[in-house]
TORKOL-4160 file (C-alpha; in steps of 0.2 Angstrom, whole numbers, padded with zeros to 4 digits, m for minus):
272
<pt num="1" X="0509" Y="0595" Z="0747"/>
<pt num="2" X="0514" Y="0576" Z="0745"/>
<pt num="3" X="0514" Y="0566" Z="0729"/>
<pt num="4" X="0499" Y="0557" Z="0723"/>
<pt num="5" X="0501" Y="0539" Z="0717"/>
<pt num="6" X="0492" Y="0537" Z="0704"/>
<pt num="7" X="0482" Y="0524" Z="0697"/>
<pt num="8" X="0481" Y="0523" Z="0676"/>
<pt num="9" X="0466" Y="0512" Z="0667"/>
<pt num="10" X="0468" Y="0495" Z="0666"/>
<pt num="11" X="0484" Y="0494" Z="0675"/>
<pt num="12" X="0474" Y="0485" Z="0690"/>
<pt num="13" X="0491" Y="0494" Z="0704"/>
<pt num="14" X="0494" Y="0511" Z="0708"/>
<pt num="15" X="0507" Y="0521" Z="0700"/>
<pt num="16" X="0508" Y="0508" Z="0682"/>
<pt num="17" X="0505" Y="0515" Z="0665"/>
<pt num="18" X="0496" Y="0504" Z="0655"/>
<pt num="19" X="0504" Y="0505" Z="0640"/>
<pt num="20" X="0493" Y="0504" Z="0623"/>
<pt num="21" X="0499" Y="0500" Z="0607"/>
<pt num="22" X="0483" Y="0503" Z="0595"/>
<pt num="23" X="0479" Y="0520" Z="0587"/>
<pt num="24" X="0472" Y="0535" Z="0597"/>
<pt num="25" X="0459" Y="0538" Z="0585"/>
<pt num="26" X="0446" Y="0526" Z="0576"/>
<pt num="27" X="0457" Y="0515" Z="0565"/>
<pt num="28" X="0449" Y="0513" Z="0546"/>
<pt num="29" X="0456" Y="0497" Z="0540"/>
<pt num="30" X="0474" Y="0491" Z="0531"/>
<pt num="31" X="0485" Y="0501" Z="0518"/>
<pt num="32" X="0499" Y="0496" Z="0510"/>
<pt num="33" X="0509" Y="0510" Z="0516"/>
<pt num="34" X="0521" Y="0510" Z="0531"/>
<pt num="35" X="0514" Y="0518" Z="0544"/>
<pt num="36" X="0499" Y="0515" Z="0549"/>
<pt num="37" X="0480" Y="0509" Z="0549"/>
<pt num="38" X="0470" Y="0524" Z="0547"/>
<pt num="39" X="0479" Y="0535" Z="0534"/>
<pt num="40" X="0481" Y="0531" Z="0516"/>
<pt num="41" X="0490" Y="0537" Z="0502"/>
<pt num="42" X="0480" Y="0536" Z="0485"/>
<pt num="43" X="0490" Y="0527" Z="0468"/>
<pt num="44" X="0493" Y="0546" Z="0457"/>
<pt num="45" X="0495" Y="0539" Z="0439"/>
<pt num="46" X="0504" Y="0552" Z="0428"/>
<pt num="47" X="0496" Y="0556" Z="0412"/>
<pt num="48" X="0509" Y="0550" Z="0400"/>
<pt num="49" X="0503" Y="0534" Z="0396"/>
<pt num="50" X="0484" Y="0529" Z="0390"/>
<pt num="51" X="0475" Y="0522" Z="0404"/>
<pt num="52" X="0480" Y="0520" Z="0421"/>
<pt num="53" X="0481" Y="0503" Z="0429"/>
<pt num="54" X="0488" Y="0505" Z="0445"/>
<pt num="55" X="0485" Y="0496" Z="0459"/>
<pt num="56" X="0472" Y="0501" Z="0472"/>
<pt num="57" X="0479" Y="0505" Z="0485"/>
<pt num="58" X="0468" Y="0503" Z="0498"/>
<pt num="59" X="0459" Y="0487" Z="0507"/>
<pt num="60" X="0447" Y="0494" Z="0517"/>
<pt num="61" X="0428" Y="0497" Z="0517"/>
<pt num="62" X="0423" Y="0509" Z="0502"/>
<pt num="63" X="0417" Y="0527" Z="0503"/>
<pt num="64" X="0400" Y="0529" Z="0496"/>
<pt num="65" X="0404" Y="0534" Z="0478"/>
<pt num="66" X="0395" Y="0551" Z="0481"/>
<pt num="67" X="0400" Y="0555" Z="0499"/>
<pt num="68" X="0409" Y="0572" Z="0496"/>
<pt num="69" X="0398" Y="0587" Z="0494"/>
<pt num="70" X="0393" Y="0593" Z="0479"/>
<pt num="71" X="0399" Y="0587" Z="0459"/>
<pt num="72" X="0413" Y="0597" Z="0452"/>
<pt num="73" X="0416" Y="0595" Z="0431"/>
<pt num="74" X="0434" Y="0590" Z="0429"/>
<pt num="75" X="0446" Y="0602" Z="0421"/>
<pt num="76" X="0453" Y="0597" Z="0403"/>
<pt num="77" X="0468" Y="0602" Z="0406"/>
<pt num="78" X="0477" Y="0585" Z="0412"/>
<pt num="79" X="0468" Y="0576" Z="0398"/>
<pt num="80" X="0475" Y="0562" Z="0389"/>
<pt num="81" X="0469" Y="0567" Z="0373"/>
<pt num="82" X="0483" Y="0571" Z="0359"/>
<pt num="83" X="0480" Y="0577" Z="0340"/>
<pt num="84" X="0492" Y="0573" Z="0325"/>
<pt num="85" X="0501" Y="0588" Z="0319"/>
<pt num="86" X="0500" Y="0593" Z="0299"/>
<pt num="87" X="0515" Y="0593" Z="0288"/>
<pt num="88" X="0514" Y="0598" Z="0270"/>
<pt num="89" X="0525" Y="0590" Z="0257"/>
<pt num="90" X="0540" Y="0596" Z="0255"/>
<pt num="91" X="0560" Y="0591" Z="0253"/>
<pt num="92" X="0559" Y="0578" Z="0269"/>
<pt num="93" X="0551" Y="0560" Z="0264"/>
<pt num="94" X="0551" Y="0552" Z="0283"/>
<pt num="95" X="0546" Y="0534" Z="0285"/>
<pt num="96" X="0529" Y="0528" Z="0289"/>
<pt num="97" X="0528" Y="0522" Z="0306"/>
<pt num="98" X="0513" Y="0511" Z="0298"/>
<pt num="99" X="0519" Y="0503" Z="0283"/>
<pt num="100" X="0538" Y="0508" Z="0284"/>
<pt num="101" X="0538" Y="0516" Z="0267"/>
<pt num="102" X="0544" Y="0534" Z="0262"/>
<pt num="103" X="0529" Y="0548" Z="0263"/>
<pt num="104" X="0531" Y="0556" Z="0247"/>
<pt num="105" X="0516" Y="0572" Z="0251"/>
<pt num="106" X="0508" Y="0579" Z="0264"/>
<pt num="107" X="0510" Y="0567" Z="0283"/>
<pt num="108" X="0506" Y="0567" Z="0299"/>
<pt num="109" X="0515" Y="0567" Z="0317"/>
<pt num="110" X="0511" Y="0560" Z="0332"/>
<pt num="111" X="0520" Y="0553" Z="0346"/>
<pt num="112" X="0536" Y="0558" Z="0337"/>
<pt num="113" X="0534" Y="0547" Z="0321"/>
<pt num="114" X="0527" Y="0551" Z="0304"/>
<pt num="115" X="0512" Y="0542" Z="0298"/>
<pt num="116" X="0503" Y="0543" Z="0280"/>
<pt num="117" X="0486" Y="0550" Z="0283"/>
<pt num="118" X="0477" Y="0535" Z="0278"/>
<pt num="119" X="0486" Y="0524" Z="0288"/>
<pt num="120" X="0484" Y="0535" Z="0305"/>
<pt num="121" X="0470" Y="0525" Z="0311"/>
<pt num="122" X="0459" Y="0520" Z="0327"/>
<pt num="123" X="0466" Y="0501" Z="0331"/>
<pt num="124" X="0448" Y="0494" Z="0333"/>
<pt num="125" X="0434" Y="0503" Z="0322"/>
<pt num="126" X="0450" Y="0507" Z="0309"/>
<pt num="127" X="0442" Y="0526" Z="0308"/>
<pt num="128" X="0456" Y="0538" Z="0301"/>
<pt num="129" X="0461" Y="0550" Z="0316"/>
<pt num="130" X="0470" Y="0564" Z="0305"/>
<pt num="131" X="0457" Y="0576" Z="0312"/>
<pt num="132" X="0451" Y="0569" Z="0329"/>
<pt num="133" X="0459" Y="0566" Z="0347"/>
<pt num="134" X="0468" Y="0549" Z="0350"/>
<pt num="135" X="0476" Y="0541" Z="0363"/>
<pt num="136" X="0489" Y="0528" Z="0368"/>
<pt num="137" X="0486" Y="0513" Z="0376"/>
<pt num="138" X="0498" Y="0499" Z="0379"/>
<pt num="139" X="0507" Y="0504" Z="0363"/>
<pt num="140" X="0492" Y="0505" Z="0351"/>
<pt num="141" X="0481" Y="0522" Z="0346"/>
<pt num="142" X="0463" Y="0521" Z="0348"/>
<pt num="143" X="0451" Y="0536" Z="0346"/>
<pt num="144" X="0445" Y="0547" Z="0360"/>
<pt num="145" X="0428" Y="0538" Z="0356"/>
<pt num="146" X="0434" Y="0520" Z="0358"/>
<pt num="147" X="0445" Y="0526" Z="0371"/>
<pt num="148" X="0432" Y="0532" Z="0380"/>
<pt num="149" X="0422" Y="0516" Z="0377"/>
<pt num="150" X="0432" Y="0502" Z="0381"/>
<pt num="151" X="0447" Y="0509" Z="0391"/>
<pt num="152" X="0444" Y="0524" Z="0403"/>
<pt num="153" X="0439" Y="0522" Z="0420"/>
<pt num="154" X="0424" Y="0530" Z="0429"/>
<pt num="155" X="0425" Y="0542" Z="0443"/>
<pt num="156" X="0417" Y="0537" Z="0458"/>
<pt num="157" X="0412" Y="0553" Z="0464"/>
<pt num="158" X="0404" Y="0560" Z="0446"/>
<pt num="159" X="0404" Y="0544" Z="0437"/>
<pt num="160" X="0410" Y="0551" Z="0420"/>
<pt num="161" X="0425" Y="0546" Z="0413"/>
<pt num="162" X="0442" Y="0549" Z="0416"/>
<pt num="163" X="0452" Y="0556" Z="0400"/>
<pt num="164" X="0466" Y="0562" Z="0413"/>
<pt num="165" X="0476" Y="0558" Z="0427"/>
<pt num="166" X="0469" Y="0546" Z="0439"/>
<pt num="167" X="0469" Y="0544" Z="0456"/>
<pt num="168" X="0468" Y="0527" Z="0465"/>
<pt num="169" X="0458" Y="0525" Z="0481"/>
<pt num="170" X="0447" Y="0517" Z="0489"/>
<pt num="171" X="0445" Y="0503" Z="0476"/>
<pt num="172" X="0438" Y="0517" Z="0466"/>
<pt num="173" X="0446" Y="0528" Z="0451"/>
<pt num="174" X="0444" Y="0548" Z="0452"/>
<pt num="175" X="0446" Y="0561" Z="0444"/>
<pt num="176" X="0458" Y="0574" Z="0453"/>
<pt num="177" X="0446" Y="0587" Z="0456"/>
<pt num="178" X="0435" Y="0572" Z="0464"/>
<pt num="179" X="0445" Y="0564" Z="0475"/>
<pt num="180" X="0446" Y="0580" Z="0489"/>
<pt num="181" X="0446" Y="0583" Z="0507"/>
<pt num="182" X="0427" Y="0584" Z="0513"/>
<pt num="183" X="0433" Y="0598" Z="0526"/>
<pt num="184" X="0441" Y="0611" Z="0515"/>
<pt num="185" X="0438" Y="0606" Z="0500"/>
<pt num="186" X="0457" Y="0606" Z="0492"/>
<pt num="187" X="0461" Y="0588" Z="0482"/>
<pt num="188" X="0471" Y="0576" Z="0490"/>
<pt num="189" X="0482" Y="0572" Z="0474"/>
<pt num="190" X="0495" Y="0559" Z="0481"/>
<pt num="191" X="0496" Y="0565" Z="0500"/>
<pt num="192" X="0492" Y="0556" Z="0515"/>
<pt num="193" X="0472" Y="0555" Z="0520"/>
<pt num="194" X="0461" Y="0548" Z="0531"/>
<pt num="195" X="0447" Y="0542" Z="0536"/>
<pt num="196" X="0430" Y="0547" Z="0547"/>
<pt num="197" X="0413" Y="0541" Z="0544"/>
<pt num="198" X="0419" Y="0535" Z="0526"/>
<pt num="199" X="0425" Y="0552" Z="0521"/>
<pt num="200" X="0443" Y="0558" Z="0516"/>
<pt num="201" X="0450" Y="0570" Z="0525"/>
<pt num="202" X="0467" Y="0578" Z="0522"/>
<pt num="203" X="0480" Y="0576" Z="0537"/>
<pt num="204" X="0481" Y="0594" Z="0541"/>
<pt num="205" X="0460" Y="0594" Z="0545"/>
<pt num="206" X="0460" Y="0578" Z="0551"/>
<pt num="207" X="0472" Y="0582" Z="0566"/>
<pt num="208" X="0462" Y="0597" Z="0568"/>
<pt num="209" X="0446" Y="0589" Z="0570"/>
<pt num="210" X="0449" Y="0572" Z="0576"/>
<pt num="211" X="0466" Y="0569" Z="0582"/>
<pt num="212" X="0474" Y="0567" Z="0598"/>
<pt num="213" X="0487" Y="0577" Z="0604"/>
<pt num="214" X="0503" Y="0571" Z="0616"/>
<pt num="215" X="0502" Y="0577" Z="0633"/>
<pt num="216" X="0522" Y="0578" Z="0632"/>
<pt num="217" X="0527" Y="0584" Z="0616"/>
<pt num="218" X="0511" Y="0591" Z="0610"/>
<pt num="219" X="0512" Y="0579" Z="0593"/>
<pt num="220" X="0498" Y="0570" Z="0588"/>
<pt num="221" X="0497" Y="0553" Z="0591"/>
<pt num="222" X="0497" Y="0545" Z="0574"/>
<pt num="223" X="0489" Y="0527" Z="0570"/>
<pt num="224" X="0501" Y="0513" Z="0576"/>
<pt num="225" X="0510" Y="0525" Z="0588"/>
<pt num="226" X="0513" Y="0517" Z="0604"/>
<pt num="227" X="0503" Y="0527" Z="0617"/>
<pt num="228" X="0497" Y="0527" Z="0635"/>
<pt num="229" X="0485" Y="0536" Z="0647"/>
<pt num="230" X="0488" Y="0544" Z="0661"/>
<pt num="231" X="0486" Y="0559" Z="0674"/>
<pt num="232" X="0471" Y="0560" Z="0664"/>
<pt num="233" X="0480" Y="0563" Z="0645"/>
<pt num="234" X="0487" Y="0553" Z="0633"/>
<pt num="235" X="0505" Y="0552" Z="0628"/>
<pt num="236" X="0519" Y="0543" Z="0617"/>
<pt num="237" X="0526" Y="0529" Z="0629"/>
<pt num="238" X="0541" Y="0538" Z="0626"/>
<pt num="239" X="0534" Y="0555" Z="0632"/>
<pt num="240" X="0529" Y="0547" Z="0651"/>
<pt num="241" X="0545" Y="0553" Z="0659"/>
<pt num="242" X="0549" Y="0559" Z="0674"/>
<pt num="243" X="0549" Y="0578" Z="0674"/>
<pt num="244" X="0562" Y="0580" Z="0683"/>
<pt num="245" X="0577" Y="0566" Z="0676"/>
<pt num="246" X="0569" Y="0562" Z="0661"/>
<pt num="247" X="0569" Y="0543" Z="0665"/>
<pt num="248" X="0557" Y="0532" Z="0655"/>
<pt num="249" X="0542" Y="0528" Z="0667"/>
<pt num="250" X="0533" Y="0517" Z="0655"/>
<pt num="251" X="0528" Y="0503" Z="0665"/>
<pt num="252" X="0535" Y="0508" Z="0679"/>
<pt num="253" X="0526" Y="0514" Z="0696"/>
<pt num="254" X="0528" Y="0534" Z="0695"/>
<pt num="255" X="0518" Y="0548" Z="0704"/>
<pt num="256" X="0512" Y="0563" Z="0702"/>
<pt num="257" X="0513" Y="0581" Z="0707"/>
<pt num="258" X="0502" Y="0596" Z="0698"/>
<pt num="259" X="0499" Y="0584" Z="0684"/>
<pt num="260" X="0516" Y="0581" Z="0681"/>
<pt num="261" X="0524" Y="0564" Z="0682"/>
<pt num="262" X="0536" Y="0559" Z="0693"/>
<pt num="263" X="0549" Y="0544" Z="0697"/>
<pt num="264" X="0551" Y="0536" Z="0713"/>
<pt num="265" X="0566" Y="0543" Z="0714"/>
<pt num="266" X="0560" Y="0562" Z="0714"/>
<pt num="267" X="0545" Y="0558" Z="0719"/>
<pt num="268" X="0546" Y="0568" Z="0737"/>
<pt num="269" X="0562" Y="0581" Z="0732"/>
<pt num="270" X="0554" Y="0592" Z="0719"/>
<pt num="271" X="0543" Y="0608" Z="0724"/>
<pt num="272" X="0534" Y="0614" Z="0710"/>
């Protein structure tokens, strides 16, 4: 059985692979990562520091705020929130971090300093925070309360505020339990996602669901890969090879036998 020419889409002459250079799957928008388009990689802020304020790092469309199935109550265990430590008085007099004068009784310690217990206080409604959570922001303490109030994000999926790490995405704020794949569930953290119909999906269910797969290498074909169609698949322009010398066919008139490309060259010499 003889060769068949074939004729790819949009190529207009037998034989010529129309080379495409947008994503395989539905694009989402722009991120400030490498790669391309349709994934995104949310901003993880560690939870060393007060609030979070790093950039968003996506531009495209939001998700609805309440997208993802179902409203899981964030854990405590990545909170923010720290407590000052009781000393009694005793042979050390340490330095008030305060007023810079020697504690002669009982003090306080927080954040590695040594504080008067009178002079441990919230830096806006001045409240003593000896025996409640505080936290640290830009280099002053405030009180879980005011902290809350005036400097923590909300989540965009439960709307509460975040007292813990923070996940950036989507022009939104999260809480890490929020922010999760829709498909299985598992939070997304600081890993690649994307995006179908508004929702997050992580690359591993994202593949599975929606991508496309290589006819050549059996890869998916990731946004901003350069791609073509023919024989009836899709493949990596540097996958259309002939299958017998390996010779780049992109662009070139090639044929075909049993599905498989051939060159010009090899086009009549191969039996398979």
């Amino acid at each position: 059985i003889g060769p068949e020419s074939v004729e790819s889409p949009g190529s207009g002459r037998p034989g010529a692979a129309g080379l495409r250079t947008s994503a395989a799957f539905k694009p989402v928008g722009s991120a400030s990562a490498v790669k391309s388009s349709s994934w995104q990689r949310p901003d993880q802020a560690a939870p060393s520091v007060g609030r979070i304020s790093n950039n968003v790092t996506s531009s495209i469309a939001e998700a609805p705020a309440n997208s993802v199935v179902g409203t899981p109550k964030p854990g405590d265990q990545d909170t923010l929130v720290q407590r000052a430590e009781h000393i009694p008085a005793g042979k050390r007099t340490p330095m008030c971090a305060h007023c810079n004068q020697v504690i002669r009784g009982p003090f306080l310690v927080a954040l590695g300093k040594s504080w008067h217990p009178e002079e441990f206080n919230c830096a806006h409604c001045k409240n003593t925070m000896a025996y409640i959570g505080f936290v640290e922001e830009k280099g002053a303490l405030y009180c879980e309360l005011c902290y809350e109030k005036f400097f923590a994000p909300e989540c965009g999926r439960c709307q509460r505020k975040i007292l813990g790490e923070v996940i950036n995405a989507l022009k939104q704020t999260w809480h890490v339990s929020c922010f999760v794949c829709v498909a299985c569930g598992k939070p997304i953290r600081n890993n690649v996602f994307h995006l179908e119909d508004g929702e997050p999906y992580c690359e591993t269910d994202y593949y599975a669901l929606f991508g496309t797969i290589c006819r050549g290498c059996e890869f998916p074909i990731e946004a901003g890969d350069m791609f073509l169609e023919a024989l009836g698949y899709t493949w990596h322009d540097t996958c259309f090879v002939c299958s017998v010398c390996c010779e780049s066919l992109e662009g070139q008139t090639f044929f075909s036998k049993k599905d498989k490309p051939l060159c010009k060259k090899h086009a009549h010499s191969v039996n398979f």
